[in-house]
C-alpha positions as CSV (number, residue, x, y, z in Angstrom):
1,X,0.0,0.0,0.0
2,X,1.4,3.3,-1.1
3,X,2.4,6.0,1.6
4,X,1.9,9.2,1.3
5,X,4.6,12.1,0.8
6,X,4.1,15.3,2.3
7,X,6.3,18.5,2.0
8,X,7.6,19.8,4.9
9,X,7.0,24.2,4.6
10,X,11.1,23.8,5.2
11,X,11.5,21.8,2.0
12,X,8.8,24.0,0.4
13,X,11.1,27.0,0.5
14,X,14.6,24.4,-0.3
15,X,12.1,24.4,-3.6
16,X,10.9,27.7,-4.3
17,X,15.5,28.9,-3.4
18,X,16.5,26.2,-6.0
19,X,14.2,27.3,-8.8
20,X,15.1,31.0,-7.9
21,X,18.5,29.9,-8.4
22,X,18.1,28.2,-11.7
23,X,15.8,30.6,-13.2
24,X,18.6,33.3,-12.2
25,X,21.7,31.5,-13.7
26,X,19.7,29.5,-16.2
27,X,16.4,30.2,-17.0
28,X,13.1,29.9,-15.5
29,X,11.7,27.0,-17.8
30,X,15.0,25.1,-17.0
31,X,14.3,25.7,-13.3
32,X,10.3,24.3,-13.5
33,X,12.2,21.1,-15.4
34,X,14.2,20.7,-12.1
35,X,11.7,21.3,-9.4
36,X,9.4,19.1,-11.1
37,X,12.1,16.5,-11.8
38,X,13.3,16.8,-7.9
39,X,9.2,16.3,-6.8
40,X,8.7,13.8,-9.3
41,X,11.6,11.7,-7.6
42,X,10.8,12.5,-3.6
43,X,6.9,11.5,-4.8
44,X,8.1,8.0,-5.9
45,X,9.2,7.4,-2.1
46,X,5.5,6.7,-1.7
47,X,6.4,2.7,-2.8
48,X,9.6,2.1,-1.4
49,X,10.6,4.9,1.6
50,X,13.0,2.5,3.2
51,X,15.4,2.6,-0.3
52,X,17.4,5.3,1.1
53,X,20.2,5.7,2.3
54,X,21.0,7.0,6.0
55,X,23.1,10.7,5.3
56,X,26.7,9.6,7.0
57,X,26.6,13.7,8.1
58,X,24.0,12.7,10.4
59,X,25.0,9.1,11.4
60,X,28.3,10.9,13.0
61,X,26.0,13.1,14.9
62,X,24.3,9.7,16.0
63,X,20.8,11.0,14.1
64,X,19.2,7.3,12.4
65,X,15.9,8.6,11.6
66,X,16.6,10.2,8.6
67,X,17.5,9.0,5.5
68,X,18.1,10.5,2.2
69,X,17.8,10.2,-1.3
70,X,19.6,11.4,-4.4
71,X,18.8,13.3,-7.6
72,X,22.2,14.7,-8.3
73,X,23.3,16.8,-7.4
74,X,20.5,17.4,-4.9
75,X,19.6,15.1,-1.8
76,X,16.4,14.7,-0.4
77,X,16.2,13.9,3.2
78,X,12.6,12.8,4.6
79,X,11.8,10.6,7.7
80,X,9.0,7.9,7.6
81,X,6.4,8.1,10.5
82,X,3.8,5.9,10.3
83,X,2.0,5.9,6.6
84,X,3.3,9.1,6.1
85,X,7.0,10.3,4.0
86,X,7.9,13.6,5.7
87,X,10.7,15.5,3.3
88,X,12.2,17.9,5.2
89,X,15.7,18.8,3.3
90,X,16.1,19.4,-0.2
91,X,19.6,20.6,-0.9
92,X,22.5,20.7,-2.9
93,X,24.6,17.9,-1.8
94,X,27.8,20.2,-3.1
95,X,27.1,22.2,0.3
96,X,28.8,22.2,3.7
97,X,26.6,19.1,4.9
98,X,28.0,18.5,8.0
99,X,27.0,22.2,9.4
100,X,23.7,22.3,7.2
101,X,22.2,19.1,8.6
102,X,23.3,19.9,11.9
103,X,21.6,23.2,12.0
104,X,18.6,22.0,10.1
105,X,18.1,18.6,12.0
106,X,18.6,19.8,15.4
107,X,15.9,22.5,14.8
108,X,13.1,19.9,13.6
């Protein structure tokens, strides 16, 4: 039975700076392709949640319930409670992770 996939409004606004981004230094059709693209792939979580990986960032902090998945070079980090895929992160994995998921984890 499918789960569902819900947004956190934290990974909302990872979306709306990434197409800002793209449409800036690219163009704004190239940043809908992306967005979509990175949707389309934390949507298909709904089947399989438990195919991700656990971020190593967050493993060293002692943090297991995350894990993460990657459209590159962007990963998507989302917990499973109950039926429900929560994405929380959506970021560009060519970031300082180690401070980012700190930051962002220990504030959730």
């Amino acid at each position: 039975m499918p789960l569902n996939v819900k947004f956190t409004p934290s990974a909302r606004q990872d979306l709306r700076t990434i197409r800002a981004y793209i449409a800036q230094s690219d163009s704004p059709e190239r940043a809908d392709c992306v967005v979509a693209q990175i949707v389309h792939a934390a949507l298909s979580l709904n089947e399989n949640p438990l195919r991700g990986s656990y971020p190593p960032e967050l493993l060293a902090l002692g943090v297991r319930n995350y894990r993460q998945l990657h459209f590159k070079p962007f990963r998507i980090l989302y917990r499973v409670l109950g039926q429900t895929v929560h994405i929380s992160i959506i970021v560009d994995g060519r970031r300082d992770m180690q401070s980012l998921l700190a930051k962002r984890v220990t504030q959730a």
